[in-house]
Rosetta silent file (secondary structure, phi, psi, omega in degrees, C-alpha in Angstrom):
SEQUENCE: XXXXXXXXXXXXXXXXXXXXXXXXXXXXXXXXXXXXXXXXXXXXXXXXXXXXXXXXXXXXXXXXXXXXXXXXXXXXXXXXXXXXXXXXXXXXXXXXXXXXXXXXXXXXXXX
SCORE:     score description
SCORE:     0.000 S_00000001
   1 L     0.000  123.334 -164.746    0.686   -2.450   -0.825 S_00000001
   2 E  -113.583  153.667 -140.383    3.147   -3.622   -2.802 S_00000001
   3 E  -167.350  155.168  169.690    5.403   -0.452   -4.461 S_00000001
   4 L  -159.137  149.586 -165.801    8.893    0.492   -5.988 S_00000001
   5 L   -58.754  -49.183  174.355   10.622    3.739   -6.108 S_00000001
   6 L   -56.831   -9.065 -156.245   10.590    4.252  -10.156 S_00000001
   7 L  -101.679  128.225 -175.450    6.983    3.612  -10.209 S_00000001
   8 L   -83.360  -74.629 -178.152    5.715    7.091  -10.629 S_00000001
   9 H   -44.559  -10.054 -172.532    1.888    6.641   -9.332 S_00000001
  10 H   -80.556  -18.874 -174.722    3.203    4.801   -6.319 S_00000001
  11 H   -60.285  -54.432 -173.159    4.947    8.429   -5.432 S_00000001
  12 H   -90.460   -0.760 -179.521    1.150    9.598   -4.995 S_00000001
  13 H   -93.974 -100.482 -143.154   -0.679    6.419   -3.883 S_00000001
  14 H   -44.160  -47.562  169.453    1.783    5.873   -0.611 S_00000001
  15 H   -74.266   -5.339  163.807    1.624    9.468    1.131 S_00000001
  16 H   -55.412  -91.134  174.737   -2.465    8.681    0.192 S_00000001
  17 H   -17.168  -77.592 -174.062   -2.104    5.425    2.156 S_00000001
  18 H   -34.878  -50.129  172.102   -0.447    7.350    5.036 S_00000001
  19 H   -41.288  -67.223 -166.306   -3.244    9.931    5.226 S_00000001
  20 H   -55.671  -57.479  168.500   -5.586    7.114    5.400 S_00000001
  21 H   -71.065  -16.931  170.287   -4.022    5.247    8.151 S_00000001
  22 H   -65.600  -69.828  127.223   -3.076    8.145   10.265 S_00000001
  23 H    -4.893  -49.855  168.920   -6.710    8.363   10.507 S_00000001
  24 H  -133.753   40.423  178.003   -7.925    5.014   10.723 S_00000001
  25 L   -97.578   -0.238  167.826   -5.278    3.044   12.631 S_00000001
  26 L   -73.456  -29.816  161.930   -7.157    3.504   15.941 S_00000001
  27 L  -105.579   58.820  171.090   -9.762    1.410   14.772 S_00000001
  28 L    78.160    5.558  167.448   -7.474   -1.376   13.680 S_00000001
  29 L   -60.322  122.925  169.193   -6.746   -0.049   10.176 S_00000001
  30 L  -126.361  177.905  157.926   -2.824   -1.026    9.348 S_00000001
  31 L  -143.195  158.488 -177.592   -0.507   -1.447    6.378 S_00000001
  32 E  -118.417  145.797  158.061    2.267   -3.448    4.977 S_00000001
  33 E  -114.055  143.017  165.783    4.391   -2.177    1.811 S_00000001
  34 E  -124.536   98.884 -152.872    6.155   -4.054    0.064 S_00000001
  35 E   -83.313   90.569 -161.960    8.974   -2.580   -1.569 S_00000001
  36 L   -86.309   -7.635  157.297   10.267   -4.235   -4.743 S_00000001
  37 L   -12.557  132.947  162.926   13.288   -2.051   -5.858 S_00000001
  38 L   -67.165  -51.514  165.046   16.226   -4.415   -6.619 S_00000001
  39 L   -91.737  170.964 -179.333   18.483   -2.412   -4.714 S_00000001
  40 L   -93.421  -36.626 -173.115   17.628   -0.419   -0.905 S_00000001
  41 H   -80.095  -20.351  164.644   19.015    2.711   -1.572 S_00000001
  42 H   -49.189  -55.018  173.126   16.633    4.206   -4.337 S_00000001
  43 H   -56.014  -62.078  148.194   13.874    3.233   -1.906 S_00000001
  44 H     0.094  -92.168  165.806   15.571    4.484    0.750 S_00000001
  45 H   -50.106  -18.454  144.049   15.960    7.889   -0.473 S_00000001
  46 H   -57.452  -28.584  158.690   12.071    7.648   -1.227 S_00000001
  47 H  -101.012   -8.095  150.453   11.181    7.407    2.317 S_00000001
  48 H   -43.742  -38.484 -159.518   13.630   10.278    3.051 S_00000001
  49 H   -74.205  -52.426 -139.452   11.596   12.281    0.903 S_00000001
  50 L  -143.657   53.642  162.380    8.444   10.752    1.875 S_00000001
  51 L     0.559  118.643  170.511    8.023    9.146    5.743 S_00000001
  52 L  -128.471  153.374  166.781    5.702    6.490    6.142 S_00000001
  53 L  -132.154   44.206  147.032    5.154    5.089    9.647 S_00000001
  54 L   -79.165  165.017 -165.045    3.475    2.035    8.289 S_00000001
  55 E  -112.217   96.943  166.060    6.211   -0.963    8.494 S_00000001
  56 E   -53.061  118.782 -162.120    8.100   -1.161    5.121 S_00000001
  57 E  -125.428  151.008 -177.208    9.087   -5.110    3.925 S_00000001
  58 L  -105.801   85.207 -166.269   11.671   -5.589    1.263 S_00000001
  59 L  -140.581   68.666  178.516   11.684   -7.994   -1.479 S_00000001
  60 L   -35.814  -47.016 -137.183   13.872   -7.787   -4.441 S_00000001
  61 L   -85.063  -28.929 -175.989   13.583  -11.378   -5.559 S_00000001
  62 L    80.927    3.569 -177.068    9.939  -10.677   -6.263 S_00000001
  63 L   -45.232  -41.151  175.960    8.784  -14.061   -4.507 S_00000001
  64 H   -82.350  -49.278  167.673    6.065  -12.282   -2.863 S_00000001
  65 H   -52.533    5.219 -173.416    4.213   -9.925   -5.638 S_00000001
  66 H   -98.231  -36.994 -162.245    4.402  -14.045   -7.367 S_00000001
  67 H   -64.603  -69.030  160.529    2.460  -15.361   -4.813 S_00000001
  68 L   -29.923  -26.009 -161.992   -0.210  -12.712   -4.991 S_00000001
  69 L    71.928   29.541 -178.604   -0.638  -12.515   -8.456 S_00000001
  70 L   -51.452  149.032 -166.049    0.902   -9.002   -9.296 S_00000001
  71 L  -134.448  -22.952  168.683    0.060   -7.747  -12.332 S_00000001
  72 L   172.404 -175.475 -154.141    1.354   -4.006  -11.431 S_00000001
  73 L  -120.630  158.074  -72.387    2.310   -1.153   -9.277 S_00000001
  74 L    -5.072  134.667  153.561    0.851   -0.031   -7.266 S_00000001
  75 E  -134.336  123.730 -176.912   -1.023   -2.611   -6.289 S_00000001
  76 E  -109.083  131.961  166.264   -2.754   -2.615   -2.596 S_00000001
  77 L  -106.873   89.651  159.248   -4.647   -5.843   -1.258 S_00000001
  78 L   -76.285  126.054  162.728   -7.520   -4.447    1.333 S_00000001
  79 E  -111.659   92.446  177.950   -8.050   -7.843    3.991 S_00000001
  80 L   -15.641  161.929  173.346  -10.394   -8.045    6.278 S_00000001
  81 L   -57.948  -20.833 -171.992   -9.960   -8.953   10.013 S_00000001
  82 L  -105.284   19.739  177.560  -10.546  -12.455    9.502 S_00000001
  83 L   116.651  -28.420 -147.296   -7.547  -12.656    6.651 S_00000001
  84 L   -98.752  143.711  155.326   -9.610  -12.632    3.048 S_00000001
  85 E   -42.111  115.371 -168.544   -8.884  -10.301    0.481 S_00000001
  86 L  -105.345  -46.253 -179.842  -11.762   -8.223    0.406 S_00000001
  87 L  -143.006 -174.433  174.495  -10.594   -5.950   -3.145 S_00000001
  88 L  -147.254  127.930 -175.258   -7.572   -5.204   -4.966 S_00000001
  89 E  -117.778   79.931 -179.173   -6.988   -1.965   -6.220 S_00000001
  90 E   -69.076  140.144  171.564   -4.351   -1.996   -9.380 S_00000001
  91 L    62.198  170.516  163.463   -2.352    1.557  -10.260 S_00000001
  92 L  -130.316   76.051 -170.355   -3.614    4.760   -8.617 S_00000001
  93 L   -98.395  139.847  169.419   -5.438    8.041  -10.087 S_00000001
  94 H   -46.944  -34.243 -152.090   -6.061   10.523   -7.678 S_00000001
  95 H  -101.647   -9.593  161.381   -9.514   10.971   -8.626 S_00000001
  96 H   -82.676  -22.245  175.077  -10.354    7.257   -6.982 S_00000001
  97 H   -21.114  -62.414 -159.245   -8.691    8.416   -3.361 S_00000001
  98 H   -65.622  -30.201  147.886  -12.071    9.129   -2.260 S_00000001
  99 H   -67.468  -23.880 -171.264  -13.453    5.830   -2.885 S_00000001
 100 H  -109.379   -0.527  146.921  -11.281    3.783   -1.745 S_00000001
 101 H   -60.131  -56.480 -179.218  -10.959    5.784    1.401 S_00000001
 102 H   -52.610  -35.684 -176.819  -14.988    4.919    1.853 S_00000001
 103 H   -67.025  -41.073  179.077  -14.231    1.109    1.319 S_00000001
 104 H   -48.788  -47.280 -176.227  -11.462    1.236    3.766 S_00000001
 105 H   -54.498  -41.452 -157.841  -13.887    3.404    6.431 S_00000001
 106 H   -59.204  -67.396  171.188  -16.671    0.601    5.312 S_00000001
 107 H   -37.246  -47.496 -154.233  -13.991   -2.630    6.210 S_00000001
 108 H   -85.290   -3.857  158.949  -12.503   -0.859    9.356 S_00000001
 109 L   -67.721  -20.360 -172.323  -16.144   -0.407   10.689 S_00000001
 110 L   -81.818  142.763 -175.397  -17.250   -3.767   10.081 S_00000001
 111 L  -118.381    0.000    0.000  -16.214   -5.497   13.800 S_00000001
């Protein structure tokens, strides 16, 4: 999931995320964020606010969101077990949560 502090849907897409994995990291669901904020302390004070126990990665320079092909924030890459992208889910309305919880359940079920 790649994320920054200003980005206002990313406020409600990340404690989303959490929910989801707090739930479905026993059967191998995990996440990465990737936090593009030039500076660490806005973000910073954004996980004060807002915990995650997912493992936050840092990358001002933007080299990684290049790689990918970001196009905007939020943006989450669900990957399968064996590596592949399976979707991409650009931005976040609330009113999609529930699907893209079922794709996630769908993915972390497949063994």
């Amino acid at each position: 999931d790649f994320w920054a502090s200003w980005c206002g849907p990313c406020r409600k897409s990340l404690p989303f995320i959490e929910g989801v994995r707090a739930d479905l990291k026993d059967q191998g669901f995990e996440v990465l964020a990737v936090n593009l904020d030039e500076e660490t302390a806005p973000a910073y004070d954004f996980l004060q606010q807002h915990p995650l126990s997912f493992p936050i990665l840092h990358d001002p320079s933007g080299d990684t969101p290049d790689s990918f092909g970001l196009r905007g924030m939020p943006t989450s890459y669900l990957i399968d077990r064996d590596g592949n992208i399976h979707s991409v889910h650009e931005g976040f309305r609330t009113a999609d949560a529930e699907k893209i919880r079922a794709e996630i359940t769908a993915l972390v079920s497949k063994k």
